[in-house]
N, C-alpha and C positions, 0 to 999 in steps of 0.2 A: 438528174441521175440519182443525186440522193434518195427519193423516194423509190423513185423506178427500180431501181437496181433490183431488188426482193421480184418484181414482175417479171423483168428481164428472162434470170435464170430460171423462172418457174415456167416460162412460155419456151423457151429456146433452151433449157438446157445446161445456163453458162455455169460455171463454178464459180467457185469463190474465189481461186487464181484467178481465172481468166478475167473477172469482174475488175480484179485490181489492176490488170495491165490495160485492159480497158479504161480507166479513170486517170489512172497515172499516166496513162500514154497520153492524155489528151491534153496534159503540161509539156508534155515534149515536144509534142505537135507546135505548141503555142511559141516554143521556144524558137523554133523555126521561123513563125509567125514574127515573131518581135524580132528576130537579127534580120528579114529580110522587109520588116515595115521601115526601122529605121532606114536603108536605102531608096526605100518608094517614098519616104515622105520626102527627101532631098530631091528626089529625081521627077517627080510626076507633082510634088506638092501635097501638101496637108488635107486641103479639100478632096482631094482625087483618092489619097488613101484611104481615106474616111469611108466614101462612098464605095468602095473595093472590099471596103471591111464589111460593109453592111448586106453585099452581095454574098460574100460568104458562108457569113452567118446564117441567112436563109438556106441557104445549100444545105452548110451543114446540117442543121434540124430535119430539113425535108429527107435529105438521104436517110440519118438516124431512124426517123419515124417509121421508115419504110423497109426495114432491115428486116430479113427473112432468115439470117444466121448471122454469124458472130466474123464474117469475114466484112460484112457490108454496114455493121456496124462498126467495125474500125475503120471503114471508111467515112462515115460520115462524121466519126469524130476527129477523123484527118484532118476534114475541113472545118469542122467548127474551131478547133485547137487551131489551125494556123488562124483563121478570125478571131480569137480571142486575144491572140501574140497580137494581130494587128491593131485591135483595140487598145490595147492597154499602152501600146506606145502612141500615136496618133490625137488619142483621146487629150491627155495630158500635157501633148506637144502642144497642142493646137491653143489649148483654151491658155499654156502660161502665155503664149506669142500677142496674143490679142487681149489679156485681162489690163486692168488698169492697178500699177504696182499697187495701191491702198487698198484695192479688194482680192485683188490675184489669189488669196488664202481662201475665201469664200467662194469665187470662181471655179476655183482650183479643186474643193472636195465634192462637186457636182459631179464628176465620172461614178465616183465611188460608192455617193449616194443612189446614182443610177442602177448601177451595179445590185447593191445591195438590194435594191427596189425587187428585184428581178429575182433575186434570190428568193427575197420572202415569197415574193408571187409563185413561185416556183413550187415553193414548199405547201403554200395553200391549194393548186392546182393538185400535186400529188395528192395532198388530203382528199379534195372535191373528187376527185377521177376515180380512185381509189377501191369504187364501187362498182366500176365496171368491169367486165369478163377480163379476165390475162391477158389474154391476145389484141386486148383493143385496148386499154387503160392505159398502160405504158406507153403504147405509141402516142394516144391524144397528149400524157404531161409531155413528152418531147416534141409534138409536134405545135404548140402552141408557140416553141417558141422563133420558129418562121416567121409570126406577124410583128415583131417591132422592128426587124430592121426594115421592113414596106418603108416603117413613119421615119426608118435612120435615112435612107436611100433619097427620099422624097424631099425631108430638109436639107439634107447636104447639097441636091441638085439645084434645088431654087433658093434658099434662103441664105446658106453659108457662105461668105466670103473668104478668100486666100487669108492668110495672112500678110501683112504687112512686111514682116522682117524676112519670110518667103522670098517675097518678091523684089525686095532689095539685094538680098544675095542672088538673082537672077539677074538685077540687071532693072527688073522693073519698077524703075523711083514712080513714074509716073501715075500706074496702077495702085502702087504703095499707099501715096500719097490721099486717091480717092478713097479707099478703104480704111485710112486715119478719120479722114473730114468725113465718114460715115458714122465711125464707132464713136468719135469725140463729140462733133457736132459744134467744132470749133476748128476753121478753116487754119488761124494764127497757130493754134496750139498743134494741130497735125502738122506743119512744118518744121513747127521747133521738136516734135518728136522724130520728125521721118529724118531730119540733121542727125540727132543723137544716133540714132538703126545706123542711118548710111554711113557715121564715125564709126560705131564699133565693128558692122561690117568689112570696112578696108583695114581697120585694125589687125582684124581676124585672118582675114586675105594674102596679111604680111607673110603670114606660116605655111600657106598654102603652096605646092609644087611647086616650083619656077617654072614658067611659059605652059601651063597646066590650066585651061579652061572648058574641056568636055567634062561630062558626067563624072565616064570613068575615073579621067585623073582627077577628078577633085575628090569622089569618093578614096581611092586608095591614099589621097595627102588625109584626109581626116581620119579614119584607121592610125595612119603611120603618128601623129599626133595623139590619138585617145593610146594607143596600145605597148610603138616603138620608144617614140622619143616624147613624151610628156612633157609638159612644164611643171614645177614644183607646184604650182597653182592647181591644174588638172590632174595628178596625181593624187591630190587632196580631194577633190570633187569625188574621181572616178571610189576613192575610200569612201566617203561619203556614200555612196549611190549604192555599192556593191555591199556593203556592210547594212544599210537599211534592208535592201531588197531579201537579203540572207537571212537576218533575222525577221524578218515579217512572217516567212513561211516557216523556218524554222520553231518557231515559238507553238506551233501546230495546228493553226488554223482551218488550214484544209483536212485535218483530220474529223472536225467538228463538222465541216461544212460537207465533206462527203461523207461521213459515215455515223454522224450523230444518231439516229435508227439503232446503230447497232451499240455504240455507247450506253444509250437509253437502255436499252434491253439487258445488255450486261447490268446497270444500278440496279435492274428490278423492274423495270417497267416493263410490264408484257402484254399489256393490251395494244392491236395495232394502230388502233385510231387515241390512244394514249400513247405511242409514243411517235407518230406522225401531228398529233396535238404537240407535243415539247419540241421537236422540230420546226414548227413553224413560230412557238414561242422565242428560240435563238434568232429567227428571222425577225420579229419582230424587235426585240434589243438591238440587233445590232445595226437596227435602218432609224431605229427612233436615235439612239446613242449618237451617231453619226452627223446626225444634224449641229451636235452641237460643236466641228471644230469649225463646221459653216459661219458661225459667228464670234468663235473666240480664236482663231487663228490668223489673224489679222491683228487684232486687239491682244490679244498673250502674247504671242507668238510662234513661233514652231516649237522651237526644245522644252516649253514647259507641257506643250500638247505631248509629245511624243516621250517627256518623263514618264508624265502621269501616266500615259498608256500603259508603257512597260512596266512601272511597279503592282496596278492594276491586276495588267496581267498572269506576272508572276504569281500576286495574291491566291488571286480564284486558280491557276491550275493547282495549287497546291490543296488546296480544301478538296478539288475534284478529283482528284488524286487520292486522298484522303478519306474521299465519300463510297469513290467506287470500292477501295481496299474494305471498305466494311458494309459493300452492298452485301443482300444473300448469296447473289450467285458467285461471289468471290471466295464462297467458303461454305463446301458442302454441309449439309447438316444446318447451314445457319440458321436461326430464328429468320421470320422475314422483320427485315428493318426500314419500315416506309421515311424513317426520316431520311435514311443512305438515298435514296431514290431521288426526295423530294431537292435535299442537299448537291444532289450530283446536277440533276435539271437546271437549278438555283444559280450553283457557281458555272456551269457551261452561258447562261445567258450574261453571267458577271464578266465571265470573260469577252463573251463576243462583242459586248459595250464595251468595254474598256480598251478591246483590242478599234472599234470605231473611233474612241478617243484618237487617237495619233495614230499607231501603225498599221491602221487604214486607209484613211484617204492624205495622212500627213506629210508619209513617203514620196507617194506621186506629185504631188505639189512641190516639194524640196526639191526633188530628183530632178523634175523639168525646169526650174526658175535656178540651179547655179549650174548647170552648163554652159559652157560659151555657144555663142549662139551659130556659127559655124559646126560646130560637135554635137549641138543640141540631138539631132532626131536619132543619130548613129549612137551616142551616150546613153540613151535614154533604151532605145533597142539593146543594150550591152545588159543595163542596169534589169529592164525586162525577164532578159535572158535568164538569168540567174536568179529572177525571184521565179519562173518558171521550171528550172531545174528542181528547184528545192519541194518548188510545190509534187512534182512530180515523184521525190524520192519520197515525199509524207505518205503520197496517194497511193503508192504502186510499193510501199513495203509497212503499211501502218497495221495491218492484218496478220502481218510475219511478226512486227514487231510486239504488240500484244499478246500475240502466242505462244513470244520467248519469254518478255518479261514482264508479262503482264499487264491487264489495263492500266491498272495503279500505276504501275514503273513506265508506262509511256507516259504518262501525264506529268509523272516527276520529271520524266526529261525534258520535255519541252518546259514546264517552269524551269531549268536550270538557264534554258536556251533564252527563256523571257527574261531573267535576271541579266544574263550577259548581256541581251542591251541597252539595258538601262545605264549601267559602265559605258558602251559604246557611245552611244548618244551623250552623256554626261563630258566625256574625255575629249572628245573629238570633233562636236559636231555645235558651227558658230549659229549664232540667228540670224535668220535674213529677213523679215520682217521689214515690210518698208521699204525695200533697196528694189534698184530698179533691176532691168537684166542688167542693165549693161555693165552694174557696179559688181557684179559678183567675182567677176574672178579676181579682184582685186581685193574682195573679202577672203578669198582662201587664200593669198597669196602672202606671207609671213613676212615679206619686205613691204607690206602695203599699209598705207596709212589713210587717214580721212582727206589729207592731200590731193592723193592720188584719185579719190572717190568726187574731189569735188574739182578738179581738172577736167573728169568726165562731162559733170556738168554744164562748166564752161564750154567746153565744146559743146556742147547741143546747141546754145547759145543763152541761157538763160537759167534756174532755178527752176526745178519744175513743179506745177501747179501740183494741189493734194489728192487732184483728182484724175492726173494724166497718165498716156497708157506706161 
């Protein structure tokens, strides 16, 4: 939509309002999406959501593509938004349940890189299309993207397996167990894991309703746990999750990612295939950037990925900020100033590396690996939720907000918003690096010690190997 949008309203009509509640909506849509994936991944299972989500997404695009006014394209982004909610929890859920603790960080930033993938390609399709008539150009960049969920739909039916810790809070050890001695490839070592699931499993069980074992009730005891009655432990998590997710968008991301076009334009850039060119330059920072917590997030760890992100990001919005206030068009009469231009381009791709560093794909990964593993899919949908909210209030008022106080002064805000959490993440937030699920709540837990970490392991039955799940 990035691209598109300039076609959109030149074919149909839309405004500039209505574009923004268009784009903004389609976070809130998602938000839906993600509070009601977290109960389909408990209820129907991982795998099943997955392929729910991928059915959607098609929908959504095909509808979009095919939209002959501005009613039926809020419909079509009804449905991509509730499949984008459903992705972003599912996705993350799925890959911490089945990664093996020593890579789970490398595992773990493959949504995002995905993601990103999709972005770029996105932004190169607007380029490439770009050239054809209004009325058909737009439609083909949003209808293209109908064909990956075929290859999402297609693997999830034949190649993905449940998860493991799934199917043990079901009940089913037996299935569990074959889908261990799959991914392990070690018959001994999937039993001394599927031990450890099925301990913290009934661990978790303890908190659960009394004489509560339908759907329903087990969904409202885990609600009444994440929301009513916490433990000091998940109280900590739920900070944790809400406070990443808050600042991820906050920091203005989605401002870049949907409306960089117009960013460009305000620096100076006024050719439209120069500034659908630096468009697709942010796309490409921030898929190259991203690869690298694939291999240092394991090996560093979380909190020094998600430092570096946020001081990063701070940096470059401030310079961007700095670049626009003395682009041309920031000041009538100005001289034209190609360095303002080249500098605003510069520090946008700075930031969207930086923001790949950590608070890209390094949230998602945290967010799913210290939930309790009863809370997981409903946490993670909550955690969702709110980075969707956020995302939405960037989308659907960053057009109002530039208007009032300028491009400059939105850039300054979101660097303020990057600085704060840097402080959050510094103050609050432990490394998990290394630990298995089952040890985490016993990392947030302030009465917990390496004791109680290695009781756990005891109970599995053994020490666990460098490589198990």
């Amino acid at each position: 939509m990035s691209g598109a949008q300039k076609f959109v309203q030149d074919d149909l009509g839309i405004s500039d309002a209505q574009i923004e509640v268009l784009i903004g909506a389609t976070s809130i849509y998602s938000l839906v999406g993600s509070l009601a994936a977290g109960w389909a991944c408990d209820c129907a299972g991982r795998r099943r959501t997955m392929a729910l989500s991928a059915a959607m997404f098609f929908a959504g695009s095909a509808i979009t593509s095919v939209a002959g006014g501005y009613a039926v394209l809020m419909a079509g982004q009804l449905v991509a938004g509730v499949a984008c909610g459903f992705g972003l929890v599912v996705a993350p859920v799925y890959i911490a349940e089945m990664a093996p603790a020593a890579s789970r960080g490398f595992l773990s930033s493959i949504p995002e890189i995905a993601g990103n993938a999709g972005i770029l390609l996105s932004y190169i399709a607007d380029f490439a299309l770009a050239g054809f008539p209004n009325n058909v150009n737009w439609r083909l960049m949003i209808g293209v993207g109908a064909v990956p969920p075929l290859f999402l739909a297609v693997a999830t039916l034949l190649a993905m397996p449940e998860t493991p810790r799934w199917l043990v809070l079901h009940g089913h050890h037996d299935e569990a167990r074959r889908v261990l001695a799959r991914t392990t490839g070690d018959a001994a070592l999937a039993d001394r894991r599927l031990k450890e699931i099925v301990s913290s499993a009934q661990e978790s069980s303890k908190q659960a309703v009394p004489g509560g074992s339908d759907e329903r009730t087990r969904s409202t005891s885990v609600w009444r746990d994440i929301l009513i009655r916490p433990t000091r432990s998940v109280r900590r998590v739920l900070l944790a999750i809400l406070g990443l997710q808050f600042f991820q968008q906050a920091s203005g991301v989605a401002a870049l990612v949907l409306y960089a076009p117009r960013v460009f334009h305000h620096a100076g850039v006024t050719s439209q295939s120069a500034v659908l060119g630096a468009t697709i330059l942010l796309g490409v920072a921030k898929i190259v950037a991203i690869v690298i917590p694939l291999f240092l997030a394991d090996r560093l760890g979380r909190r020094p990925m998600l430092l570096t992100s946020a001081g990063g990001m701070t940096v470059s919005l401030l310079v961007l900020g700095f670049s626009l206030r003395a682009s041309p068009t920031a000041h009538a009469g100005a001289s034209a100033a190609w360095w303002a231009a080249a500098t605003s381009v510069t520090a946008a791709a700075a930031f969207m590396a930086t923001f790949s560093l950590g608070f890209g794909p390094v949230i998602w990964m945290y967010g799913s690996e210290i939930l309790p593993l009863r809370l997981r899919a409903q946490g993670t949908g909550i955690g969702t939720a709110v980075n969707r909210v956020m995302s939405a209030v960037v989308g659907m008022t960053f057009i109002s907000l530039y208007e009032a106080v300028g491009m400059a002064g939105s850039f300054y805000i979101f660097a303020g918003c990057a600085a704060a959490s840097w402080v959050f993440v510094y103050a609050l937030l432990p490394e998990t690096k290394g630990r298995t699920l089952e040890e985490m709540e016993a990392l947030f837990d302030d009465s917990a010690n390496d004791a109680v970490i290695n009781h756990v392991r005891v109970q599995a039955g053994a020490a666990r190997p460098g490589g198990s799940l």
